[in-house]
C-alpha positions in Angstrom: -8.4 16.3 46.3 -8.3 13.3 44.4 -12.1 14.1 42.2 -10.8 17.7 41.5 -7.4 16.5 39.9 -9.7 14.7 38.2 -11.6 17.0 36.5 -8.4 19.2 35.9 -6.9 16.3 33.6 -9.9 15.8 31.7 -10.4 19.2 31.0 -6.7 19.4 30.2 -7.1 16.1 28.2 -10.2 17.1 26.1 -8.9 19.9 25.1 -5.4 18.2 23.5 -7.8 16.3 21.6 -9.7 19.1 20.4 -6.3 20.7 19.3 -5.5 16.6 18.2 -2.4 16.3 20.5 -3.8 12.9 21.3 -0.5 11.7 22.9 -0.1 14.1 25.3 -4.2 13.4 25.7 -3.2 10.1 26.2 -1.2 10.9 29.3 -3.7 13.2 30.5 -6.3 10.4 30.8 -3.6 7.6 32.0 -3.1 9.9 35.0 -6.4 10.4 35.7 -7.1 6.7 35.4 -4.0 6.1 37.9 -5.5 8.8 40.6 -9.0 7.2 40.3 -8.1 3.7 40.7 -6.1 5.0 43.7 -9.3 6.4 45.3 -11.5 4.0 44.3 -13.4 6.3 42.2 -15.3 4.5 39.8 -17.2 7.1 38.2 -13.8 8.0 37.4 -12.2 5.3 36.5 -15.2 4.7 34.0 -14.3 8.0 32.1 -11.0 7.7 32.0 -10.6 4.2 30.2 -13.9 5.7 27.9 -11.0 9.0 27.0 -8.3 6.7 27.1 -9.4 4.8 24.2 -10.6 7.6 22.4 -7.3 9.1 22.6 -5.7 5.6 21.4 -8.2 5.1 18.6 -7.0 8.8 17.1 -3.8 7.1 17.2 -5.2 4.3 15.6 -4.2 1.7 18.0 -6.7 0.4 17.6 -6.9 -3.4 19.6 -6.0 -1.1 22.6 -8.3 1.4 22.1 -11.0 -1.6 22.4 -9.3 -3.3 25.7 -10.6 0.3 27.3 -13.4 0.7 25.8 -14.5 -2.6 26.9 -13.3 -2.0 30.6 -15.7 1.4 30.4 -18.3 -0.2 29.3 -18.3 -2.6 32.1 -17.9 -0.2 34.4 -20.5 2.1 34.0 -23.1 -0.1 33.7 -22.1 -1.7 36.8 -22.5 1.6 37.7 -25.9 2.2 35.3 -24.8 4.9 33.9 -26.5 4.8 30.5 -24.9 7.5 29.0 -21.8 5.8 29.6 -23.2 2.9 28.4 -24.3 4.5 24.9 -20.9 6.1 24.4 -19.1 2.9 24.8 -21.5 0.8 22.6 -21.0 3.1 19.6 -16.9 3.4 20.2 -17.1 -0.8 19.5 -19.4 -0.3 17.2 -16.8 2.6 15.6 -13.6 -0.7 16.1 -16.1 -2.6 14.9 -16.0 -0.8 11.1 -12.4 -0.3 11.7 -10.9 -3.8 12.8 -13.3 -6.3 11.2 -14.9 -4.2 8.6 -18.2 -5.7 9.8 -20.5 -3.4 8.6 -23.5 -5.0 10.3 -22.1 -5.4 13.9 -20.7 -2.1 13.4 -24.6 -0.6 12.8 -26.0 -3.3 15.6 -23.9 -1.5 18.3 -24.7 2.1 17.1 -28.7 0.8 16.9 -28.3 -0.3 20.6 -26.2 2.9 21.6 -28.7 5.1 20.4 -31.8 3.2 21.9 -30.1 3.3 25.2 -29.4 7.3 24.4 -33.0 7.8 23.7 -34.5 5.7 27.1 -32.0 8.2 28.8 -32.7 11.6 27.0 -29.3 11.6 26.8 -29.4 13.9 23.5 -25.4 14.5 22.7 -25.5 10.3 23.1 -28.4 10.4 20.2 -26.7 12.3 18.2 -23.4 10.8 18.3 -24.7 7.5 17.6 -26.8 8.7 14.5 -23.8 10.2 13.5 -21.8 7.1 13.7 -25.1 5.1 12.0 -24.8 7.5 9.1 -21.4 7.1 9.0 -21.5 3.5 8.1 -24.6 3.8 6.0 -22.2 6.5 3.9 -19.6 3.3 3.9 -22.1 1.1 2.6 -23.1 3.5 -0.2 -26.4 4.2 1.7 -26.4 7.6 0.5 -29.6 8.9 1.1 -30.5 6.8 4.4 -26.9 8.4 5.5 -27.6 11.6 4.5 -30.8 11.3 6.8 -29.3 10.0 10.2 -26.7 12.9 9.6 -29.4 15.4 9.6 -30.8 14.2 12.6 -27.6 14.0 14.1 -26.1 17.6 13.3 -30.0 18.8 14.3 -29.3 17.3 18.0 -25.8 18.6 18.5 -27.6 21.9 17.4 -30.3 21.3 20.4 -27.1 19.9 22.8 -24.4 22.5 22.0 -22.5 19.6 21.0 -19.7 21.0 18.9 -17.6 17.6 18.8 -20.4 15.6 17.0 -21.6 18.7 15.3 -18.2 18.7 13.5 -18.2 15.2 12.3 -21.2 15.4 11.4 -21.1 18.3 9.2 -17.7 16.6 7.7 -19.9 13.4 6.6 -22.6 15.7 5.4 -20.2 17.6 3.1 -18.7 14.3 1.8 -21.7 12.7 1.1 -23.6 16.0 -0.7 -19.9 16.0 -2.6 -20.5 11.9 -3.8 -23.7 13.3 -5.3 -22.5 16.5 -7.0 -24.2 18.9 -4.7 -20.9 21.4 -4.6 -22.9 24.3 -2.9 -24.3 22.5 -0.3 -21.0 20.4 0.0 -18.9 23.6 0.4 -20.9 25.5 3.3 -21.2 22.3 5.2 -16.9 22.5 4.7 -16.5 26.2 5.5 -18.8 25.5 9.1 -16.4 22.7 10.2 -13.3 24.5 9.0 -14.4 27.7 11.1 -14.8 24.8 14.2 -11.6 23.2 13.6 -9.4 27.0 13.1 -11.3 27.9 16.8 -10.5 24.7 18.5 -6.6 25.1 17.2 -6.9 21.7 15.0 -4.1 21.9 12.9 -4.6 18.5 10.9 -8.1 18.4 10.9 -8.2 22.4 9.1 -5.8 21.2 7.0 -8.3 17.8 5.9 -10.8 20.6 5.4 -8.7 23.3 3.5 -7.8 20.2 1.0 -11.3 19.0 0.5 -12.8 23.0 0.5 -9.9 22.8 -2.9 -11.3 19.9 -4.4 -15.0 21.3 -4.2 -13.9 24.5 -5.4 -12.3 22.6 -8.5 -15.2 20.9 -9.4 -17.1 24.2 -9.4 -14.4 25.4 -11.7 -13.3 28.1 -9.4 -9.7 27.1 -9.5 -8.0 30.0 -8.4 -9.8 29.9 -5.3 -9.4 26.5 -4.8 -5.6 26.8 -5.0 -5.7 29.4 -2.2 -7.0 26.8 0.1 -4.3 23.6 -0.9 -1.8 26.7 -0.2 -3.8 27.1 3.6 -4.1 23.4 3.6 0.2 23.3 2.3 1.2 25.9 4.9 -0.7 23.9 7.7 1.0 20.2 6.8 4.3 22.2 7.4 3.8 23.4 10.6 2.6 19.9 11.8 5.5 18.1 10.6 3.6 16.8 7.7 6.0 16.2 4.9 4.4 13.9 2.7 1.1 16.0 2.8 2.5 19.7 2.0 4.4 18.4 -0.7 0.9 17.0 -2.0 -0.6 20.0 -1.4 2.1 21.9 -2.8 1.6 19.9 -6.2 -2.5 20.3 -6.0 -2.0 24.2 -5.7 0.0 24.2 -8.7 -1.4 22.3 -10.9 -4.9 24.2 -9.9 -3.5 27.5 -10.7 -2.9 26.6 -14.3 -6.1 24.4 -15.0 -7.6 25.3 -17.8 -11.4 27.2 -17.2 -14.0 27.0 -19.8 -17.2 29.2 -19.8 -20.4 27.6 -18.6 -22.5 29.4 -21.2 -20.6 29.3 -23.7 -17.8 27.0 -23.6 -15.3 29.8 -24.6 -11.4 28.8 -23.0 -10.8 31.6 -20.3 -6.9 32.1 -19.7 -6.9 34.5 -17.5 -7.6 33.4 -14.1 -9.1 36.8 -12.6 -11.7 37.3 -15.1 -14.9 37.0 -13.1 -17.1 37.5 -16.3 -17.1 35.6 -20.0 -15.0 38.1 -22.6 -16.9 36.4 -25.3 -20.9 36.3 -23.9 -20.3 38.4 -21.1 -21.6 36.0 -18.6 -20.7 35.4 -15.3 -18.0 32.8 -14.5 -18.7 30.6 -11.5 
């Protein structure tokens, strides 16, 4: 009784932090940590304090996100569970970016997560690790070494069927190919995690990707467009409470529809915002 209420709270659990109701998540995982403690189930209890920190760290409490993480880790490899093992190295090495700001202790975790995920063949631990590695490399202004261990990364969540990593790691990708000006690339990578966020019912996270799909459209001088998604990204803030946010949005959308457009042959000023072609060389406007 005890291992299948178990697996109906994490299942009920990961999928409020797919949707990014990590409070109720929270619960989820506190329960299931109560009912395996009770049994004595220490496969159990081990994923439970893993999801319970997960579930705090969204929350970004941070200090007690890393009490569980901590407890995990000692339980599965008393346990030698090495995927276990590999998750809970890269979460510290994840607290370790976010507490300390130590980048190096940060990439020595994810380096030790990821050997352990590789001994294993644990490939959804490879790949989160790398994504975690490129992560920090992207933080250290490592572009192109980032860029590399995201690759890797997005092409083993590919092999796994790993959309949780998959996501994130796409997200980084599209930052990173945004830092150097690559606007095309940037924007697919965008529109793929959008389309995973809008399936999964991830209000907050759409709406991170909405704003940034704006800011790539700007920069490709597409401005209507991008004013359609700060209005998806605006419309989204409201309907999670997110006042500051839609207001922003709000503001962004405006001032988008009204920015000025110039023609990339030419450089002729083009006021009308429809036009999809140059009134002056006849080009295309992109």
């Amino acid at each position: 009784m005890g291992e299948k209420m178990d697996s109906r709270l994490f299942n009920e659990g990961k999928e409020l932090i797919k949707k990014g109701d990590y409070k109720q998540a929270e619960k989820k995982f506190q329960e299931a940590l109560n009912l395996s403690t009770k049994d004595s189930n220490i496969r159990g209890m081990a994923e439970s304090e893993t999801y319970l920190g997960i579930s705090l760290q969204y929350q970004n409490k941070l200090k007690n996100a890393k009490e569980h993480f901590e407890k995990a880790l000692k339980l599965h490899e008393e346990l030698n569970y090495k995927p276990g093992i590999s998750r809970n190295y890269t979460n510290l090495g994840n607290l370790s970016l976010l507490l300390e700001k130590d980048y190096e202790k940060s990439i020595e975790l994810h380096q030790k997560a990821l050997e352990i995920a590789e001994k294993a063949k644990d490939i959804p631990g490879q790949s989160r690790a790398l994504t975690n590695i490129g992560y920090v490399k992207f933080r250290q202004q490592k572009l192109e070494d980032a860029l590399n261990a995201l690759e890797k990364a997005l092409e083993l969540a590919n092999e796994a069927g790993y959309e949780d990593t998959k996501a994130t790691a796409l997200s980084n990708i599209g930052i990173i190919l945004f830092t150097m000006k690559r606007y095309e690339e940037a924007l697919e990578k965008h529109k793929e995690v959008a389309e995973i966020f809008e399936k999964w019912g991830n209000k907050k996270r759409l709406a991170i990707e909405h704003r940034q799909i704006g800011l790539i459209l700007e920069n490709l001088r597409q401005h209507p467009e991008a004013a359609e998604h700060y209005k998806k990204a605006e419309k989204l803030y409201g309907e999670i409470g997110r006042k500051r946010e839609k207001k922003m949005m709000k503001s962004m959308s405006e001032t988008s529809k009204t920015r000025k457009r110039t023609c990339p042959s030419c450089g002729a000023i083009i006021m009308v915002p429809e036009l999809l072609y140059c009134p002056i060389c006849n080009k295309d406007l992109k």
